[in-house]
N, C-alpha and C positions, 0 to 999 in steps of 0.2 A: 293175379299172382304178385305182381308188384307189391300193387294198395297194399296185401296182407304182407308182403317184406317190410315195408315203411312201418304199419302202424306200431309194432313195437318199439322201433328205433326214436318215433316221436315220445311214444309214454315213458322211453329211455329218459329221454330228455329234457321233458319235462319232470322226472322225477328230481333232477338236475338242477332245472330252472326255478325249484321252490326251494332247496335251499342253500342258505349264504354260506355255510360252513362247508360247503363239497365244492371239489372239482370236478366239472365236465373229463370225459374221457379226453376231450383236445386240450386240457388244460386250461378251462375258463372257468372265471368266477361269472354267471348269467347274471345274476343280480345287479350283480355290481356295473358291468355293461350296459345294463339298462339304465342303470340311475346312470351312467354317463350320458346316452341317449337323451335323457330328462333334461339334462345341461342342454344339448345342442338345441332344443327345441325352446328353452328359455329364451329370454327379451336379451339383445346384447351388450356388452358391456366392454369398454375400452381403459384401456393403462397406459398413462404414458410419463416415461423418464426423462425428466429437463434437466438442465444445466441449474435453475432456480427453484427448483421441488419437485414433487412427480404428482401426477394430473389423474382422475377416473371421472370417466363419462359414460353414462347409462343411459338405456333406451327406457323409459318407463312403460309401453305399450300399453297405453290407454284403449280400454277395451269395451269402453260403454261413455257416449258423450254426458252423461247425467255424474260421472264419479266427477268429486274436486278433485282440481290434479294437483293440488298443492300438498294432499295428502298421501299420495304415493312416493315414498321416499325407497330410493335405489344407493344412493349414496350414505356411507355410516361412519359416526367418528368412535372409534376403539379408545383413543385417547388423544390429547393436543396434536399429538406424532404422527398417529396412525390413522388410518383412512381406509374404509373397507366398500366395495361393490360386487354385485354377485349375479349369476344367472345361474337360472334354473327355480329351483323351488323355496322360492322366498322365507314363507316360515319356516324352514332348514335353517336359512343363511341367516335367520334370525336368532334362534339359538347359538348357533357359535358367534355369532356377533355380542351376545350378549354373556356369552362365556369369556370370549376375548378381553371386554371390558371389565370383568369382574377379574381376570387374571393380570390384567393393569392396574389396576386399584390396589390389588393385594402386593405387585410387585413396589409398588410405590412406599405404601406403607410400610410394608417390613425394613425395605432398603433406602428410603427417601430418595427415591428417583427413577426416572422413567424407564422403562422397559426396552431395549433391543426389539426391534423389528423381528428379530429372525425367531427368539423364542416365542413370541406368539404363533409366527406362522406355524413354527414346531409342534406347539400347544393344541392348534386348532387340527394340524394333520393329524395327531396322535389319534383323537377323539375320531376323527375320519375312520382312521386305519382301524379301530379296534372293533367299528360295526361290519368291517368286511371279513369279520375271524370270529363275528361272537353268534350262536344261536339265539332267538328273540328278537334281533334286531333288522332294521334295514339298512342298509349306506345312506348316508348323505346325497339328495338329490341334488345338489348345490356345488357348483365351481364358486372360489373366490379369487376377487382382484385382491390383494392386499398391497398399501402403499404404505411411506413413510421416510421419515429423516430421520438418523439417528448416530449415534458419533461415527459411527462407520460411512457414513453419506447416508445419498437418497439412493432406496430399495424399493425394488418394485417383485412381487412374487406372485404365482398363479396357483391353486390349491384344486386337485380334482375330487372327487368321490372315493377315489382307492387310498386316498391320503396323501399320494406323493405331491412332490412339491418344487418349482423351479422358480428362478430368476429371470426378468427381463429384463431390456431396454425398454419394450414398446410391447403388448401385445392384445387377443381380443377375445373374449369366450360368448356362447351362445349363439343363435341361430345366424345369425351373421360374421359369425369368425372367420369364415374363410375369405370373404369379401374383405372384411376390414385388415385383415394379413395381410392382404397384397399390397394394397397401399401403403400400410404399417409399411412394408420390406420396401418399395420404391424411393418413400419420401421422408420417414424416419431420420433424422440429422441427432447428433448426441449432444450437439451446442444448442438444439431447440429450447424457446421460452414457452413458459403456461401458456403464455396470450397466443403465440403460434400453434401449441400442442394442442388447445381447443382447437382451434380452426382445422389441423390434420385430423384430430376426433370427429366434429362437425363433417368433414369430407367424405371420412369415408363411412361414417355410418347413413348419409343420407343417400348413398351408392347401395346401401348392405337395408335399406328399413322402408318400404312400400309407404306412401302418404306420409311424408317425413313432414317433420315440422318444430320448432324450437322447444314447442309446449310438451316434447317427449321425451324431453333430453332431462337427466338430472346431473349433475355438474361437481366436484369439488376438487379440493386440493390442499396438500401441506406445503409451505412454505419454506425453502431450504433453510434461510438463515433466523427465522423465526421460530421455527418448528412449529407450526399451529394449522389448526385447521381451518380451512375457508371456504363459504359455500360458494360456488358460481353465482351471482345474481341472474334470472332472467333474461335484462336489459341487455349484461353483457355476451350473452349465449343466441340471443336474437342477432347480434351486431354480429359475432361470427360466422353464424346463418347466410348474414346480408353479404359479408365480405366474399364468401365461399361460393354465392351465387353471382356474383359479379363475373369471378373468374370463369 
């Protein structure tokens, strides 16, 4: 008697769970929940705001000893300013990364000069927001870190799947966010440099990543008073490795 109470209530809700443009009777978009899910299940990915630029560090989760890892890129430059890392479903985070940069290019050109931080992140949520309201589409499976310098200071912002969009000091998405939260919230200082901010990155994703190791890390950073973008080297990513292991 149960079984036959539930199974309507399931078919209910799976009528629900196919599509983007309804709400569940409790008020949920299913879809969209799920591409969140996708995020948490992604390789993780860290942001952090210094006193001398703002910093992202990704976990590249090398999943077959035979791939070059020098080919796995997790870290992305939108433009000199801007800096992008992402978890969740890669070739997502690849189109808006590559919409981003064509909406800097054009911002550039019309106005000869660089873009605001903030209206990309806008740009990129917009595109988010509109597959969580259109039929034919599906959300963005993709959280982004976005970083940058720009007259207003160094920004640091986090972008979900529903579009919306916040500001941090310091923060972490993907399978390891909640791990690297904590220490984020402990040890996080607002006067921190890159050279420390690695090492706090370094800390706490090798806390938050199973077989940790330098070779999974991908690294960069804008430069506050330069505004440019800078890859991490290796050498210097192994060396916070070492330092982090000492303590």
């Amino acid at each position: 008697m149960v079984k036959e109470e539930m199974q309507p209530a399931q078919h209910q809700m799976m009528g629900y769970d196919r599509a983007i443009t309804m709400f569940s009777p409790d008020g949920r978009l299913l879809q969209v929940e799920y591409a969140k899910k996708t995020v948490k299940q992604g390789s993780t990915a860290v942001g952090i705001r210094c006193k001398d630029g703002v910093l992202l560090v990704a976990d590249k989760r090398i999943v077959d000893p035979l791939i070059v890892i020098d080919s796995i890129e997790k870290t992305f430059m939108v433009d000199n300013h801007i800096a992008v890392t992402a978890a969740g479903i890669l070739s997502d985070a690849r189109v808006l990364v590559e919409r981003a940069q064509l909406t800097a290019q054009q911002h550039k050109i019309t106005y000869d000069g660089a873009i605001d931080v903030l209206s990309i992140v806008k740009d990129i949520c917009d595109l988010k927001q509109i597959t969580t309201q259109s039929g034919g589409y599906r959300p963005f499976g993709v959280s982004l870190l976005i970083g940058g310098v720009d007259d207003t200071g160094v920004r640091l912002f986090e972008t979900d799947p529903t579009g919306i969009f916040f500001e941090y000091k310091a923060t972490a998405i993907g399978e390891g966010e909640t791990v690297v939260d904590e220490i984020l919230h402990a040890e996080y200082k607002e006067n921190i440099t890159i050279k420390d901010g690695l090492k706090l990155a370094v800390k706490a994703l090798s806390k938050a990543i199973d077989d940790f190791d330098a070779e999974r890390l991908d690294a960069a950073y804008i430069d506050a008073k330069t505004r440019t973008y800078n890859k991490i080297l290796m050498k210097e990513i192994e060396e916070a490795c070492a330092s982090v292991r000492k303590k």
